[in-house]
N, C-alpha and C positions, 0 to 999 in steps of 0.2 A: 743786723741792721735793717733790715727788708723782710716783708712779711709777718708772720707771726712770731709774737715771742715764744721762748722755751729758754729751760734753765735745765743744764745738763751737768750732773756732778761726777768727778772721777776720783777714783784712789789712786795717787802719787805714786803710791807702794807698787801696788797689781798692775796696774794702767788699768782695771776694768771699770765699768762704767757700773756708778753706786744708784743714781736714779736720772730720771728724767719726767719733766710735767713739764705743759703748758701753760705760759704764763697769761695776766692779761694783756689785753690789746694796749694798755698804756705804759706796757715794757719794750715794746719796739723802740731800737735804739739805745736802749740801756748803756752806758758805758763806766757808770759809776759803782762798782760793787764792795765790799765789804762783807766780812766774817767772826765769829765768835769760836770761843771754846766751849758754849753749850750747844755746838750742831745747827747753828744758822746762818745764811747767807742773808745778806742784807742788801738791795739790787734798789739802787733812784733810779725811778721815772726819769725821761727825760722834758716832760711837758711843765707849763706854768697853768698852775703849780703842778709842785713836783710833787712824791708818793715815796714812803721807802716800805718796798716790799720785806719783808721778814719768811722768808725761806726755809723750809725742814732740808735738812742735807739726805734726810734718810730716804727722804721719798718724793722733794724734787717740789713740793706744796704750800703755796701761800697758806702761813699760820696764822697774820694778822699784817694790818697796812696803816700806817698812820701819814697823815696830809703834811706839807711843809705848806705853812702860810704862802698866801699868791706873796705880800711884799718880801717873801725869803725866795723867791724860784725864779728862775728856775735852777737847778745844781749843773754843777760844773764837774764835780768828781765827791768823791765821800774814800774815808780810810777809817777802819778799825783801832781804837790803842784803848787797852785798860777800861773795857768794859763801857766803851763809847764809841760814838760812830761821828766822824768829822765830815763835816758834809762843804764843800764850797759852794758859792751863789753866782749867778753871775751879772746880781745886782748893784749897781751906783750908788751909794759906794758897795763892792762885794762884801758878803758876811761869812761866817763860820756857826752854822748853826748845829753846836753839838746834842747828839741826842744818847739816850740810857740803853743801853740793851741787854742789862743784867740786872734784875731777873725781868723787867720788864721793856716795853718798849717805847720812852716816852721822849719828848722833845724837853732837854734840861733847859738852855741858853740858846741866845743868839746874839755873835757878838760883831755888830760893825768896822769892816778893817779900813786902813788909814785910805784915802780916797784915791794914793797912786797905786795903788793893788791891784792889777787888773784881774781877769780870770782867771782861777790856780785851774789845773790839769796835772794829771799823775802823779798823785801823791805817794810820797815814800818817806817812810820812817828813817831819819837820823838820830844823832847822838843823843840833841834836848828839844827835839821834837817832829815836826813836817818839814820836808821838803814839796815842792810845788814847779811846774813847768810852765810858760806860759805862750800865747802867741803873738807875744808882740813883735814891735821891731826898734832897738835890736832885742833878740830873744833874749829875755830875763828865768833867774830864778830866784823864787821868793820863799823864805824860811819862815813858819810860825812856827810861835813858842807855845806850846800845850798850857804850860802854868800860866804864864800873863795873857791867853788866846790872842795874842796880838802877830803880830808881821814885826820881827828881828833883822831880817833881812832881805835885801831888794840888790841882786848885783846883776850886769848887765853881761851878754856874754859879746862876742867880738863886734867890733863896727862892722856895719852894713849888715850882720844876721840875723833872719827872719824865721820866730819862735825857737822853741826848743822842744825835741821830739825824742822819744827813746833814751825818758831820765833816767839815770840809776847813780848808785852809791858804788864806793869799792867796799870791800869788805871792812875795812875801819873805819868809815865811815867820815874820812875824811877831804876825801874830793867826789866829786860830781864829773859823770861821763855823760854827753847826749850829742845827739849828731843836729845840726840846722844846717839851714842854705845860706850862705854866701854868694851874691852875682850867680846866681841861678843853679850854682855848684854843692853837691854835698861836703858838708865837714863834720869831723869827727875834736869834740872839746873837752879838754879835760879840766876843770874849774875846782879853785883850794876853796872850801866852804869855810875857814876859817875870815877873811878878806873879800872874796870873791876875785881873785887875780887868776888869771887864764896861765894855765901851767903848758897848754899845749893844743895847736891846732894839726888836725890832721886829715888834707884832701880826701875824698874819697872818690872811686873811680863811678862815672857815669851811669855803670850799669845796677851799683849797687844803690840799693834804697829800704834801710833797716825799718825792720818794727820793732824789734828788742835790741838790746844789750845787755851781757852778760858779763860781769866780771870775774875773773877766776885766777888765783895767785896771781902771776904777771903779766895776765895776758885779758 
């Protein structure tokens, strides 16, 4: 977040550490990344406009960069599916500007989402397509659909909570887990993606303040 950038890659496998470089000064801040199955990492800029770096996994090295137009920037998050990289804006109205990254790296579309859309945040693959986190109040999540690149769905999560933070899916894919604040309290949500009907609210104790979630069989 602070200082210089660096992109440092690990094997899951080993835990050791596969490369590491420095990146440019316009990666400070990075929080959008994305990946392929031909060995690259895909890192937005966070400035207007935004950049998406194209990364070697092998050695940690800008391969090439390509611009996102100023009226597409600046990105809000980017996700990988099927040899395209999804990128959010967090322009008025916000866009989805998909781009190619097989075999090369080019900016395909960009396609303007419905005007109540606000800024998507951590994106995760479901069933038929993104999920999306957002900050508003009360916190929403928004589902695009890859095929039609539109916004399917827009469901709010409890009265009075503000954003959604630490999204995630269960393993089938069928509810949504993320913690927001309520009256200044953590809460923990479990949301059917099917409706968007709240299956469960659960306090959480003062001291704790997630960055992730993990779903695992039933816990």
């Amino acid at each position: 977040k602070t200082g210089s950038a660096r992109i440092v890659v690990l094997d899951t496998g080993t835990r050791l550490r596969v490369s590491s470089a420095a990146l440019p000064a316009s990666a400070v801040g990075s929080s959008a990344i994305g990946s392929s199955s031909q060995g690259y990492l895909f890192i937005v800029t966070p400035g207007n406009p935004s950049s998406i770096l194209k990364v070697t996994v092998a050695t940690g090295l800008v391969a090439s960069t390509v611009a996102i137009p100023a009226a597409s920037s600046p990105a809000t998050s980017a996700i990988t599916r099927a040899g395209s990289l999804y990128v959010m804006t967090a322009t008025t109205p916000a866009k989805t500007v998909i781009v190619k990254t097989n075999p090369g790296t080019v900016i395909e579309s960009t396609t303007a989402l419905a005007a109540t859309a606000p800024n998507l945040y951590s994106p995760i693959v479901g069933l038929d397509g993104i999920w999306y986190a957002t900050a508003t109040t009360p916190g929403r999540i928004i589902g695009f659909n890859i095929a039609s690149k539109s916004v399917v769905a827009d469901f709010a999560g409890p009265v009075g909570s503000v954003g959604v933070k630490t999204l995630t899916l269960d393993p089938g894919r069928e509810t949504a887990w993320y913690t927001t604040t309520i009256s200044g309290s953590g809460v923990l949500v479990n949301m059917r993606l099917s409706d968007g009907a709240i299956l469960s609210t659960t306090p959480l104790p003062s001291t704790i303040n997630p960055h992730s979630l993990v779903v695992s069989d039933h816990t």
